[in-house]
N, C-alpha and C positions, 0 to 999 in steps of 0.2 A: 263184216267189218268194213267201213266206211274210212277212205285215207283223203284227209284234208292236203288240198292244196293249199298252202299257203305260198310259193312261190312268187317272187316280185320280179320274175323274169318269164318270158314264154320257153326257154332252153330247158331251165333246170324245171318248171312244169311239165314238159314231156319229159323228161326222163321218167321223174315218181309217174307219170302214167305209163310209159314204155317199160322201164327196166322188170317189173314183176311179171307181167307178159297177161296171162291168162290165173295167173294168181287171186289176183286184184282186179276186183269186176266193179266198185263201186267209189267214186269222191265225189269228194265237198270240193263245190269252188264257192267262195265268200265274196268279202267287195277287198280284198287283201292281195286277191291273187292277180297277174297277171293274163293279160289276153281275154279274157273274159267271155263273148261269144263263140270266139275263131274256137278258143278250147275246149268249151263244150263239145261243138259239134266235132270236133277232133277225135274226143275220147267214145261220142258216143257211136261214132261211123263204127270205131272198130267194136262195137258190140257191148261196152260197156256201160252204165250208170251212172248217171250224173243226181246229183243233189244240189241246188241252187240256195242255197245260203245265205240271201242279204239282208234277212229280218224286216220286212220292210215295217214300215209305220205309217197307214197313211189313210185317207178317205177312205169310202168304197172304192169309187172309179176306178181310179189311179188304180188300187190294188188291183180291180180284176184285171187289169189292163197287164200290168208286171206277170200277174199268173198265166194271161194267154202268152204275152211273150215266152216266159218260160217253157209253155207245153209246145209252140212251134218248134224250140230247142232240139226237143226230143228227152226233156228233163222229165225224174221220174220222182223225186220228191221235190216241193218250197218250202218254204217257212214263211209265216207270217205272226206281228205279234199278238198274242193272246189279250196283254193288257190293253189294246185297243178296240175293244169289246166285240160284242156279237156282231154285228155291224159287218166290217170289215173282215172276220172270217168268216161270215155269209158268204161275204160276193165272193172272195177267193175260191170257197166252196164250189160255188155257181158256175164259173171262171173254168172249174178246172174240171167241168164235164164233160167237153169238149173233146177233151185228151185223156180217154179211160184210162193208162196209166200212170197220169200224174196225180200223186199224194198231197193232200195238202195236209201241212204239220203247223203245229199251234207251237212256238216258243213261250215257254212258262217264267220262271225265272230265271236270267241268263247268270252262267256260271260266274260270273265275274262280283257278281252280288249277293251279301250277306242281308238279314234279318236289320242291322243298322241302316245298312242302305234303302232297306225299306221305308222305315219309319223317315228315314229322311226327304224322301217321294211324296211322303203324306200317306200312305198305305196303312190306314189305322186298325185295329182291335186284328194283328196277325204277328203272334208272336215269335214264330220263327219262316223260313223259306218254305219248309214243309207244307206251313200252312197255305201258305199261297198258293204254293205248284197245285195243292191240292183243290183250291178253289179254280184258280184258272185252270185246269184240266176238267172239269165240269162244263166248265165252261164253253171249252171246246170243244168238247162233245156232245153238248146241244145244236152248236152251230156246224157242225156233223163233219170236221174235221177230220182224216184219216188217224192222226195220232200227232203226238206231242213231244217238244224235247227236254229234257229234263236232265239235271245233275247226275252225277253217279248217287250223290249223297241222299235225290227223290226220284231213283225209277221206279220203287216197287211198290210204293205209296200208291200213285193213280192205276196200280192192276184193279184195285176196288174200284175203280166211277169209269172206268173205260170200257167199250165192246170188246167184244174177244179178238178181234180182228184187229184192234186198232195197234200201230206202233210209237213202241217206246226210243227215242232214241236219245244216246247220250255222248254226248260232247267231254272233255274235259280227261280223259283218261291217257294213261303213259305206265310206262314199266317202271317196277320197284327202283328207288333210286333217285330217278328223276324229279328233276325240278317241275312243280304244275305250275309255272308259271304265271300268268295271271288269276288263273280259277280260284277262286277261294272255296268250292267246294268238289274238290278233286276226288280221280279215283284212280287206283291200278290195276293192271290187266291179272293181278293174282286176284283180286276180288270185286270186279269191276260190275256195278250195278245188274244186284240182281233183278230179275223182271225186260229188264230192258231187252227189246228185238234186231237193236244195229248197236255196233258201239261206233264211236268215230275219235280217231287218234288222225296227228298232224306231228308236229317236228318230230317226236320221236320214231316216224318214217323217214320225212320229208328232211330234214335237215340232217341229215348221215351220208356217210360214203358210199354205203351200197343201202340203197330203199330195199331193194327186196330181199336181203337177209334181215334186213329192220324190219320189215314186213311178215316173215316166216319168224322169227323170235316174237312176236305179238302174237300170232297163231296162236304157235307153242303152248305158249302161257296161256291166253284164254280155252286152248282145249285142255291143258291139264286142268286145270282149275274147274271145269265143266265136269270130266269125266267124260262114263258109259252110263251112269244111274239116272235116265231122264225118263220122263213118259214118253209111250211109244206116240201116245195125242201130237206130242208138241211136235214130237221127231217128224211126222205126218204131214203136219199144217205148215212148220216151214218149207217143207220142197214144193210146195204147192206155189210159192211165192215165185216174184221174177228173178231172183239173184241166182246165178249157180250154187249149186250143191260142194263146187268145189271151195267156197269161200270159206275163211272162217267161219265168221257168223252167218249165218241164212236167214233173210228177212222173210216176213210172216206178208202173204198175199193179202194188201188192205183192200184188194178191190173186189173181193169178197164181200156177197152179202152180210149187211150190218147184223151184228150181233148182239144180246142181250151184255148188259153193264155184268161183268165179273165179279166173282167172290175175291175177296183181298188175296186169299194163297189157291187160286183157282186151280184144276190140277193138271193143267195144259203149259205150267211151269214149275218145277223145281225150287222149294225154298230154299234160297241159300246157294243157287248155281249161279256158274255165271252166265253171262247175259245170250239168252236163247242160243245157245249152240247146239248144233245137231250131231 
């Protein structure tokens, strides 16, 4: 499980990273959050995981340049965007050999956007989000990509066209109830994208009185919802990744030799669980 800072202060940013303590090994910081390098390096001194989240759009250069910055960081996933074709998650690619741990992840369609949104970009003969996520996640998997982000409503779509190794990760998710605020293609931690190897939630951490019982009630929920009924494959290949074991969710090792493209319900995942829990 991935917890988004979204904080607009450096104060209430260290907390959601201090108060869970050793809970919580892994966030997002965006272009949203406060402090922005100082807090990186902050969270990552004390051993945790960063994920560097500004989507960028941009030349090559310029991109590989933002992915070296990032991997000096000591950041262990980027994002860069998919629709700005091969090109540009080449060099990222390139960019991020440097730093065997940094991921580079292809953003597919952001959650904020529907199949109208599309058509209104000019994005022609693609009838719904689906189909897209599904074309650009080919996409970036040519351009050799670690893995992609994707909706809750399309994680389990790109298990077909991705290596075994590659991660899914998904934005936009919150506990029953809640408001998904801007995402129009939301999900909840009762059945939150299956397929998917990280989940990532934000205010309904971040924005509460105590983060890390918001923190432990998200758990909760994604391991009931997961169960004990999983392949012993999958259980395997997650601890083998960097995140502790103690996490909810445990990410899948991308810096694992590349893997053959997957069968749509491959059996290194669970249909119908939730998203890679071990």
């Amino acid at each position: 499980m991935i917890v988004a800072l979204d904080s607009d202060n450096r104060r209430a940013a260290d907390e959601v990273v201090d108060r869970p303590g050793e809970e919580c090994r892994f966030h997002k910081v965006g272009m949203n959050t406060a402090a922005g390098p100082d807090l990186i390096e902050h969270f990552v001194a004390k051993g945790k995981e960063a994920f560097l989240d500004l989507k960028p759009f941009e030349i090559p250069n310029p991109m590989a340049g933002t992915v070296r910055a990032a991997g000096a960081l000591g950041v262990s996933m980027v994002t860069v965007h998919s629709m700005g074709g091969t090109g540009i998650m080449s060099a990222a690619v390139a960019a991020a050999r440097d730093f065997p741990r940094l991921r580079v992840l292809a953003l597919t369609v952001v959650t904020s956007m529907t199949s109208s949104d599309l058509a209104d970009i000019g994005v022609a003969g693609s009838a719904s989000t689906e189909e897209q996520v599904l074309r650009l996640a080919r996409l970036a998997e040519g351009a050799g990509c670690q893995g992609v982000i994707a909706s809750p409503k399309e994680a389990g779509p790109p298990l077909g066209v991705l290596r075994t190794s590659a991660l899914i990760v998904t934005p936009g998710v919150t506990l029953p109830g809640e408001s998904p605020g801007e995402h129009a293609r939301p999900g909840t931690t009762r059945g939150a994208a299956p397929g998917a190897s990280h989940v990532v939630v934000g205010r309904t951490v971040t924005r509460t009185a105590d983060p890390a019982a918001a923190f432990r009630l998200v758990r909760t929920d994604l391991e009931a919802v997961s169960g004990s009924d999983h392949p012993a494959g999958w259980s395997s290949r997650c601890r083998e990744g960097p995140t502790a074991p103690s996490d909810a969710l445990l990410s899948v090792d991308a810096g694992a030799a590349a893997g053959t493209p997957r069968e749509r319900h491959a059996p290194t995942r669970a249909a119908g669980m939730a998203p890679g829990l071990s």
